[in-house]
Backbone as CSV, one residue per row, in Angstrom:
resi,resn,N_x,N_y,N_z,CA_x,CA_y,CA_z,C_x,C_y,C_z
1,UNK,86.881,20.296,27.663,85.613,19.734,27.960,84.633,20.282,26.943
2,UNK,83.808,19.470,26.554,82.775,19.498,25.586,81.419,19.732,26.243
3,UNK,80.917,20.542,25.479,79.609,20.868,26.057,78.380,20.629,24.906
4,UNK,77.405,19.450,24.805,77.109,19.179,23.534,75.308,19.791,24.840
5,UNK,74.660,20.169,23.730,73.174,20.418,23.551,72.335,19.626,22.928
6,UNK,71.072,19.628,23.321,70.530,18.567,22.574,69.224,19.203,22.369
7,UNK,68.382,19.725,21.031,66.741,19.748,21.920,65.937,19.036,21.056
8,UNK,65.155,18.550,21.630,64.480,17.556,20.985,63.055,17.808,20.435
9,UNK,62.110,18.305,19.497,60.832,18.512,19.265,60.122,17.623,18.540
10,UNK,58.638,17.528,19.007,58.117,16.614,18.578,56.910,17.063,18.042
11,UNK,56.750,16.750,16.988,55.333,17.180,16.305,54.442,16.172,15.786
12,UNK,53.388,16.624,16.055,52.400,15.545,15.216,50.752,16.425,14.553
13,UNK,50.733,15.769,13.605,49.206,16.246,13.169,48.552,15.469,12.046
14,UNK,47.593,15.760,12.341,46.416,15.089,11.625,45.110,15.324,10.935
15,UNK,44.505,15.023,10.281,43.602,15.420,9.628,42.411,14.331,9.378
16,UNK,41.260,14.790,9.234,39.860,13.918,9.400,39.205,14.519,8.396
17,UNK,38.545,14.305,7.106,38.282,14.581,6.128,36.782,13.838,6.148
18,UNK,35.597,14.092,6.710,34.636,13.589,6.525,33.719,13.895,6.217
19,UNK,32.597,13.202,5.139,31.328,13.170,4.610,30.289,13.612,6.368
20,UNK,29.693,14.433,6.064,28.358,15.071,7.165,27.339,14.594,6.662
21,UNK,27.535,14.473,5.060,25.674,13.377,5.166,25.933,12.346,4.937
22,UNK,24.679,11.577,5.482,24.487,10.490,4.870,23.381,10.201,4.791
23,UNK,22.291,9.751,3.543,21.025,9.573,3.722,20.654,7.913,3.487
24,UNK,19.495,7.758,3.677,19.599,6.363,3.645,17.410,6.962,2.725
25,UNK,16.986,5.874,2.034,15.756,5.946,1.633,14.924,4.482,1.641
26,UNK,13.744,5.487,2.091,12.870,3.770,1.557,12.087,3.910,1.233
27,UNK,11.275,3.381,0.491,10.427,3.157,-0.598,9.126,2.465,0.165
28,UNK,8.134,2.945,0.066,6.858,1.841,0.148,5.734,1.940,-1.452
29,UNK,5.594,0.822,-2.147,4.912,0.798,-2.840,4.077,-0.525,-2.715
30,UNK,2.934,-0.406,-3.589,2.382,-1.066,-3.597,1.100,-1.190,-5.236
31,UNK,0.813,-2.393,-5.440,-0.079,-2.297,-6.603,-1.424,-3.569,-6.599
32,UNK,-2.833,-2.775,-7.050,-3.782,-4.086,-7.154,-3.701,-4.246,-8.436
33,UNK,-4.185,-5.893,-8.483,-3.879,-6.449,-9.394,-5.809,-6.995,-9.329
34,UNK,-6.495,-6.720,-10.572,-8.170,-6.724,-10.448,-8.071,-7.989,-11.563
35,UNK,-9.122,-8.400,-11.318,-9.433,-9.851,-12.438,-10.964,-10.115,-12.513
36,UNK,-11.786,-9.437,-13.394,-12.981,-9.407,-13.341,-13.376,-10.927,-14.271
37,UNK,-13.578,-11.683,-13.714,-14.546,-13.002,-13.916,-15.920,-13.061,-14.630
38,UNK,-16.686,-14.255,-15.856,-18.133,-14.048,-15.967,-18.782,-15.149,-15.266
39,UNK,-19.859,-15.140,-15.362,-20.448,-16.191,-15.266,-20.057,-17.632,-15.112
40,UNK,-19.695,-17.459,-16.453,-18.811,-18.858,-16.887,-17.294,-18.946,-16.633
41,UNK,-17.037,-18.255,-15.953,-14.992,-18.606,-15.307,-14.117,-17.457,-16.559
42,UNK,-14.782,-17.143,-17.313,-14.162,-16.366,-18.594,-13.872,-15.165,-17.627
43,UNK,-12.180,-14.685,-17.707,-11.599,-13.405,-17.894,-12.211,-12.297,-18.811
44,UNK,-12.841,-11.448,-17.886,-13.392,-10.463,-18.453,-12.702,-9.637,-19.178
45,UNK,-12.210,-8.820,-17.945,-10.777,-8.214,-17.755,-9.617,-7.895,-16.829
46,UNK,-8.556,-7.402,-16.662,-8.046,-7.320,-16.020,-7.120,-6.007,-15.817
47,UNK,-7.273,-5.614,-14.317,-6.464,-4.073,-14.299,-4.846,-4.230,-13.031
48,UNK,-4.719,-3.228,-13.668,-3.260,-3.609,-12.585,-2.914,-2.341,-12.243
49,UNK,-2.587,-1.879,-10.888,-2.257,-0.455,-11.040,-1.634,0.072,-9.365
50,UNK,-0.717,1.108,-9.348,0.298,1.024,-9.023,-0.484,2.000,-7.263
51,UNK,-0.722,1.731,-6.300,-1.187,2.754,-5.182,-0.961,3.653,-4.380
52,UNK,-1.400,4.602,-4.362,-0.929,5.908,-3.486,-1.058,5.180,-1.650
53,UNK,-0.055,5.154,-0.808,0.265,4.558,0.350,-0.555,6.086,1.206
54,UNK,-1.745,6.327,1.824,-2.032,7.954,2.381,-1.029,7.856,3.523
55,UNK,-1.286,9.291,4.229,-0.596,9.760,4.848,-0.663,8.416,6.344
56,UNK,-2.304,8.109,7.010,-2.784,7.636,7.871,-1.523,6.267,7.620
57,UNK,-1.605,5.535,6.282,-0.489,4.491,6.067,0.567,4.582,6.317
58,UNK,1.138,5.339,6.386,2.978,5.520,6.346,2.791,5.455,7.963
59,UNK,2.177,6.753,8.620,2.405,6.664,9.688,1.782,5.780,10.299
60,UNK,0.599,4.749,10.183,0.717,3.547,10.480,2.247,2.703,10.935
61,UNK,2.420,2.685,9.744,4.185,1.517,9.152,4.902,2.231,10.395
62,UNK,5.319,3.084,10.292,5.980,4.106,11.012,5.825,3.890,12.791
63,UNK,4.973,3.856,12.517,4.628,3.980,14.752,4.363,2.287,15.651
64,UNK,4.189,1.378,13.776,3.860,0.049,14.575,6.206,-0.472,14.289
65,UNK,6.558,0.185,13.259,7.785,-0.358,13.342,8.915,0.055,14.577
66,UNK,8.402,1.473,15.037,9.382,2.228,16.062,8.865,2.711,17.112
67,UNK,7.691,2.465,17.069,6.982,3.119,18.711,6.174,1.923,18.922
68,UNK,4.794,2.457,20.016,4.497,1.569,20.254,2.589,1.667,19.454
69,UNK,2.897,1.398,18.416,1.284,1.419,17.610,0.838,-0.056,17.727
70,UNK,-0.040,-0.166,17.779,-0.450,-1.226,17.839,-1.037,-2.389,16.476
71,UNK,-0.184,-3.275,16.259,-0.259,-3.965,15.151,-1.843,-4.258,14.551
72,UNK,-2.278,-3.854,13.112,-3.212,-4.769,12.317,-3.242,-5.969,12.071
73,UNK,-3.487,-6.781,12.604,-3.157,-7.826,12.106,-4.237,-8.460,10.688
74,UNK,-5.408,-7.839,10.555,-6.261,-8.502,9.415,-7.030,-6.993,8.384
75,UNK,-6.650,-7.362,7.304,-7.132,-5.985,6.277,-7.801,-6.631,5.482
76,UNK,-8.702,-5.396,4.569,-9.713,-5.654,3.796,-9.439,-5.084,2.663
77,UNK,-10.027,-5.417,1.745,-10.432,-4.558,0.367,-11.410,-3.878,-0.115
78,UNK,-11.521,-2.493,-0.493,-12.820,-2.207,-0.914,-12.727,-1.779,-2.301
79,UNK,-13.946,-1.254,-2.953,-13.875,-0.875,-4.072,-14.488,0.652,-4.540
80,UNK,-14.164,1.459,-4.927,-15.031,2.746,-4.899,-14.867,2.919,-6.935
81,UNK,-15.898,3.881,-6.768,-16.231,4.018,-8.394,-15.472,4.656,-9.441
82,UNK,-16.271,5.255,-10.359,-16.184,6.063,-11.210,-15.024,6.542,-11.329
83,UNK,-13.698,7.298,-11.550,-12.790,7.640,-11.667,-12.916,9.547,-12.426
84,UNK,-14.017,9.207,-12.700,-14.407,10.784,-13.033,-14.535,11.954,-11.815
85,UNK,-15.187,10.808,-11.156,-15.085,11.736,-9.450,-14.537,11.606,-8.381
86,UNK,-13.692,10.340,-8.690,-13.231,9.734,-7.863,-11.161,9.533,-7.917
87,UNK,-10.754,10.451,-7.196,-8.889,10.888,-6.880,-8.045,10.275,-5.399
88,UNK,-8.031,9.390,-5.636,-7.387,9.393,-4.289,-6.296,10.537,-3.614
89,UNK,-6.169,10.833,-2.546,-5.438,12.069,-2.123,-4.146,11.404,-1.087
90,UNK,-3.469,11.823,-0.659,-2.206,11.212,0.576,-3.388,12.131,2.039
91,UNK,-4.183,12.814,1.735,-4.929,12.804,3.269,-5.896,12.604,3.303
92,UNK,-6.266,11.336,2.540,-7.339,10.423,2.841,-7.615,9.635,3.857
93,UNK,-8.383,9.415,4.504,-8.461,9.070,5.768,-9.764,7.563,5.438
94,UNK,-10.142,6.621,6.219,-11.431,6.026,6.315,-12.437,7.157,6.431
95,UNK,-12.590,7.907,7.284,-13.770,8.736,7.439,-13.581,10.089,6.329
96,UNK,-12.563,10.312,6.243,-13.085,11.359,5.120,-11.796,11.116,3.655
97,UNK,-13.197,10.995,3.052,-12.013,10.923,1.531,-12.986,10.966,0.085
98,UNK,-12.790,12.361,0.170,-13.777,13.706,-0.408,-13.403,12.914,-2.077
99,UNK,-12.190,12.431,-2.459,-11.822,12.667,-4.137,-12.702,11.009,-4.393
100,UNK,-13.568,10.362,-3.106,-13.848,8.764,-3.991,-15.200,8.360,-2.802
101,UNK,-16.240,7.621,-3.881,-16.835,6.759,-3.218,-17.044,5.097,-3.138
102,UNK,-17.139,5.093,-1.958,-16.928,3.606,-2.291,-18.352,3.190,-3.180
103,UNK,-18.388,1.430,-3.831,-19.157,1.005,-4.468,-19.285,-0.210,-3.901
104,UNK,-20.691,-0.809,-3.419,-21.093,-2.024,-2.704,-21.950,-2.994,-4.372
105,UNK,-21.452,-3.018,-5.060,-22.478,-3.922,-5.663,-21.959,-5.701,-5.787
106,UNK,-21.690,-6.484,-4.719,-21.717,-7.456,-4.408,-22.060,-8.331,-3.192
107,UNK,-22.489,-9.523,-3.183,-23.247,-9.976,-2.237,-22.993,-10.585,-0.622
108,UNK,-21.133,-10.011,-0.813,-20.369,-11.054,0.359,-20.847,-9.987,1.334
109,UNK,-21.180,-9.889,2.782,-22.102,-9.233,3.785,-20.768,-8.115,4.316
110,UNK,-19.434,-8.297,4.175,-18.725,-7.457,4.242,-17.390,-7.340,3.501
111,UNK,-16.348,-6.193,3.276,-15.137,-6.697,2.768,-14.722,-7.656,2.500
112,UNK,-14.092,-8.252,1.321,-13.528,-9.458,1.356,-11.979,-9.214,2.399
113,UNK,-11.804,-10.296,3.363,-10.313,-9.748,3.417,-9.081,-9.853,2.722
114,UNK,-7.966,-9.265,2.763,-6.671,-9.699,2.123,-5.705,-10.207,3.126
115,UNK,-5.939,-11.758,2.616,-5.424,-12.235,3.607,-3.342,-12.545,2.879
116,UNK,-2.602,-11.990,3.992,-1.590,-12.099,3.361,-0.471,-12.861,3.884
117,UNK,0.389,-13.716,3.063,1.544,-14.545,3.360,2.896,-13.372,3.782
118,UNK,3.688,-14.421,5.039,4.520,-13.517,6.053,5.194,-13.067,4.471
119,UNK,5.962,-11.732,5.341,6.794,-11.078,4.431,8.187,-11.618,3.982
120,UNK,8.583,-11.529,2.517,10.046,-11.725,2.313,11.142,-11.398,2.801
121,UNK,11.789,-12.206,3.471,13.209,-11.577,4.139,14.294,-11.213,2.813
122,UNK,13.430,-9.854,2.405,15.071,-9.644,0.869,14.761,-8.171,1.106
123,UNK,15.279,-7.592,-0.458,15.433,-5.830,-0.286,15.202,-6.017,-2.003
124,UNK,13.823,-5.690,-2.186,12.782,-5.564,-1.215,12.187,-6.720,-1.102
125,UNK,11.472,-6.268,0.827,10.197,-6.617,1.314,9.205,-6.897,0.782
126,UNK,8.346,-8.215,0.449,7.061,-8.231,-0.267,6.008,-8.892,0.688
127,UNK,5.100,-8.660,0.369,3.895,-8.935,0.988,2.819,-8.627,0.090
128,UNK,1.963,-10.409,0.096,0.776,-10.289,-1.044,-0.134,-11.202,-0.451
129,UNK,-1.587,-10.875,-0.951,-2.159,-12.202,-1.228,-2.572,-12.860,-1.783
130,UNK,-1.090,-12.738,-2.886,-2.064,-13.811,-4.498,-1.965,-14.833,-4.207
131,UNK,-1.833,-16.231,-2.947,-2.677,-16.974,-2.758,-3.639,-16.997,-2.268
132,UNK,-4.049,-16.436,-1.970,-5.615,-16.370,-1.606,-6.324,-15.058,-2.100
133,UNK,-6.501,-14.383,-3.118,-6.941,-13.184,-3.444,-8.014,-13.076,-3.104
134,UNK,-8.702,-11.289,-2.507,-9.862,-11.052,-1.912,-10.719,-11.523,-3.313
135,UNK,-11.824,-12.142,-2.705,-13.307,-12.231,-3.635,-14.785,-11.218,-3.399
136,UNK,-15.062,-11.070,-4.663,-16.211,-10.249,-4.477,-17.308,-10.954,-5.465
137,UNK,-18.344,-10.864,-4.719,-19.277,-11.809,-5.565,-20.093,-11.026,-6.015
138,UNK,-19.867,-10.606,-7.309,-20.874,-9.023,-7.969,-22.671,-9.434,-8.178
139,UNK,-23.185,-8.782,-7.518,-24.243,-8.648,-8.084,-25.546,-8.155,-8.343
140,UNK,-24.895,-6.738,-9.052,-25.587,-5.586,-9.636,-24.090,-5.078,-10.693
141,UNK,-25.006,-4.214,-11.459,-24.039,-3.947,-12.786,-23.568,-2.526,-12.508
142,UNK,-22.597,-2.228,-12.009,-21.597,-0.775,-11.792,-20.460,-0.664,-12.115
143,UNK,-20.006,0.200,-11.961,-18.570,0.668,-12.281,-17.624,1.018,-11.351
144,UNK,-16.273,0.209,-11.412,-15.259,0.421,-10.684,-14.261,0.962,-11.012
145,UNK,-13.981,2.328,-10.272,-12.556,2.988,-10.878,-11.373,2.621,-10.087
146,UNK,-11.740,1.819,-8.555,-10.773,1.269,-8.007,-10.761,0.842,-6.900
147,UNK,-9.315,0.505,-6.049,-9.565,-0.153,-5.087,-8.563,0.389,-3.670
148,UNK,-9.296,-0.299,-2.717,-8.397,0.381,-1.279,-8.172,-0.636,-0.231
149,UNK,-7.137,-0.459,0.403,-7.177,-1.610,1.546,-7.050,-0.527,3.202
150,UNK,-8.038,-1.496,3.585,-8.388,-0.764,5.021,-8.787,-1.842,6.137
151,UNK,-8.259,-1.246,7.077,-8.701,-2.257,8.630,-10.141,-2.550,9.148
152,UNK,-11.288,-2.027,8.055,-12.523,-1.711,8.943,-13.377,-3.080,7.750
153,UNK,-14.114,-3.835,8.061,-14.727,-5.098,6.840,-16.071,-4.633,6.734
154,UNK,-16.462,-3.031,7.547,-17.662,-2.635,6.720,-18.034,-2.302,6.163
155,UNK,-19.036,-2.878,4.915,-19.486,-2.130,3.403,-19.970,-0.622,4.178
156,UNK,-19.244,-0.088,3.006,-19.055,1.436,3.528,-19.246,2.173,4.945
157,UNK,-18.069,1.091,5.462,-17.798,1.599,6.715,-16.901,2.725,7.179
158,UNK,-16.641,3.870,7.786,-15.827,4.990,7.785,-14.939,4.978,8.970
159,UNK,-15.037,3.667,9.864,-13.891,3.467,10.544,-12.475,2.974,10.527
160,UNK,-11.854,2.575,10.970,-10.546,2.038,11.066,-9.550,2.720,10.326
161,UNK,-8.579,2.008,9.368,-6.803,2.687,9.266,-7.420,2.691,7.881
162,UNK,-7.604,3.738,6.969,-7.010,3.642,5.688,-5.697,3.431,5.170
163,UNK,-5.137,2.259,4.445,-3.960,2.283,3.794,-3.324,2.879,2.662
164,UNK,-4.097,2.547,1.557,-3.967,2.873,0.497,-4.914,2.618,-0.331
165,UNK,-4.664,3.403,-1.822,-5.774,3.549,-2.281,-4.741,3.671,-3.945
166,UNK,-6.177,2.744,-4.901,-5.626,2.835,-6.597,-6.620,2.946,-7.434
167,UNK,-6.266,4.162,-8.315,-6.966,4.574,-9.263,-6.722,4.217,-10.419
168,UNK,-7.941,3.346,-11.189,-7.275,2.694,-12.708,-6.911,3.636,-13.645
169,UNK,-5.836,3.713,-14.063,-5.741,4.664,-15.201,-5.990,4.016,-16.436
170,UNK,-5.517,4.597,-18.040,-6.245,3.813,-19.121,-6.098,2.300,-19.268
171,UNK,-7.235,1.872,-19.641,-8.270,2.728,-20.241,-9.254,2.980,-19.160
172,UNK,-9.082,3.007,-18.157,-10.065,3.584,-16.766,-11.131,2.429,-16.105
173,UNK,-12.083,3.313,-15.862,-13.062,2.584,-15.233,-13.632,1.211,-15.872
174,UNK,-13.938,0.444,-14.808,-14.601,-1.390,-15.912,-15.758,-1.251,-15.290
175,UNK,-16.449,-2.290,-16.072,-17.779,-2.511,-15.472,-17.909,-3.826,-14.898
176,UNK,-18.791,-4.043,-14.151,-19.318,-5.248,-13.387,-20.555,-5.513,-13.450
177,UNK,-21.019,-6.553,-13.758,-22.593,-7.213,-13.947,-22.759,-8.271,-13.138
178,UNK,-23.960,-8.264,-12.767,-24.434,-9.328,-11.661,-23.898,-11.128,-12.330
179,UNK,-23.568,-12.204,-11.751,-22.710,-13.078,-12.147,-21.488,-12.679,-12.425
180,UNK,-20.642,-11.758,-12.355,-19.147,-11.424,-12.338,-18.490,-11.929,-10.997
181,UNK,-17.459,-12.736,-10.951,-16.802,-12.697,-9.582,-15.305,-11.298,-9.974
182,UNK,-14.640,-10.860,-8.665,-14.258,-10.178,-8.596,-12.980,-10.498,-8.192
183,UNK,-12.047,-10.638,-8.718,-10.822,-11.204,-7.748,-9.880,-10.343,-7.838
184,UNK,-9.012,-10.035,-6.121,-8.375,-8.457,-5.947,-7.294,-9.284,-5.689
185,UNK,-5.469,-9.171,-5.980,-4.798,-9.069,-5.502,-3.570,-7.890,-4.817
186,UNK,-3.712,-7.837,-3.510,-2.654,-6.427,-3.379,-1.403,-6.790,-3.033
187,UNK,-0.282,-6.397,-3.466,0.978,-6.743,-3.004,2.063,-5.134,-2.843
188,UNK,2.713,-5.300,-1.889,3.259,-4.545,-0.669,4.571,-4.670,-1.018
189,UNK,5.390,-3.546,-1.440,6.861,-3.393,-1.144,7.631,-2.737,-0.233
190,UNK,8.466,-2.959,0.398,9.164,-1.964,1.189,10.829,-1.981,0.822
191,UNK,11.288,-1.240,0.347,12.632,-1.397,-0.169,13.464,-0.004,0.373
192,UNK,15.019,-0.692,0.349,15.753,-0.011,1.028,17.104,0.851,0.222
C-alpha cells in the first residue's frame, strides 16, 4: 500500500506603484484693449495691456463658482491716472487702493458699462466686450495711466467688487482732450 502526500501552497502578491500628486492649474487673465478717438473719428492712439486679477477678484470667481456668492451680473470700467503714482496691487480693494487714482474727465454721468457676450465653451474660457466696448465721452484734457473693471457705476465711487486693474506700460501714460471719445475693451480668460 502506497501512501502518497500532497501539500498544496498558494501564493499571491502584488504591487501598486502610484503617483501621490497630482496638480491640476488655472489661469485667470485678462487684458484692456484702449482706443483713444478725435474729434473727427481719427485713432489717436491705442494701448493694450495685460491686468493684474486683485485678490477681492479671484475670490469673487472662487465663491460665485463653488459656494454660494452671489453672482455680478453687470460691470463697469473706470479709468485712474498718471502711472507715476499710480501701481495697481493684488490687495486692492474698491475702497482702498493706495498705488492709483481714479480720473473722471468725461461727460457720461457714470461708468461706462462692460457689457459682455456669454462665455466660450473651449480651454480657454473667453469673455469680452468687443462688441459693444465701454464708451467714454472725454471732456477735459488729462492723463490716463489706466484702467479697472468694477461692480460699482460710480464716478469715483468706493463701493462694490473690485476686479481688476491695468497699468499701461511703454510708452505709458496718454493723454485725453475734450472731443476725444474713449473706447475700452476688456476681455477675460480662464484656462485650464
Amino acid at each position: 500500500m502506497s501512501i502518497e502526500k500532497l501539500h498544496a501552497k498558494d501564493s499571491v502578491s502584488s504591487g501598486l506603484i502610484a503617483g501621490t500628486r497630482h496638480s491640476e492649474t488655472a489661469s485667470a487673465t485678462g487684458r484692456f484693449l484702449m482706443q483713444c478717438f478725435d474729434k473727427d473719428g481719427k485713432l489717436k492712439w491705442s494701448a493694450e495691456e495685460s491686468n493684474l486679477v486683485v485678490n477681492v477678484g479671484l475670490q469673487y470667481m472662487a465663491g460665485v463658482a463653488l459656494t454660494s456668492t452671489t453672482q455680478i451680473t453687470t460691470w463697469y470700467i473706470g479709468l485712474y491716472g498718471a502711472a507715476a503714482s499710480n501701481t495697481p496691487a493684488a490687495t486692492d480693494t474698491a475702497s482702498s487702493h493706495i498705488g492709483w487714482t481714479e480720473v473722471v474727465p468725461y461727460s457720461n454721468a457714470t461708468r461706462p458699462a462692460a457689457t459682455f457676450a456669454s462665455a466660450t465653451n473651449a480651454n480657454p474660457s473667453v469673455v469680452t466686450n468687443s462688441a459693444s466696448p465701454a464708451s467714454f465721452t472725454i471732456n477735459a484734457t488729462n492723463t490716463v495711466g489706466g484702467a479697472f473693471l468694477i461692480s460699482d457705476n460710480t464716478k469715483s465711487g468706493t463701493t462694490g467688487t473690485l476686479f481688476s486693474a491695468a497699468d499701461f506700460s511703454a510708452p505709458g501714460d496718454r493723454s485725453v482732450a475734450s472731443g476725444d471719445t474713449l473706447q475700452v475693451t476688456y476681455t477675460f480668460s480662464l484656462a485650464g
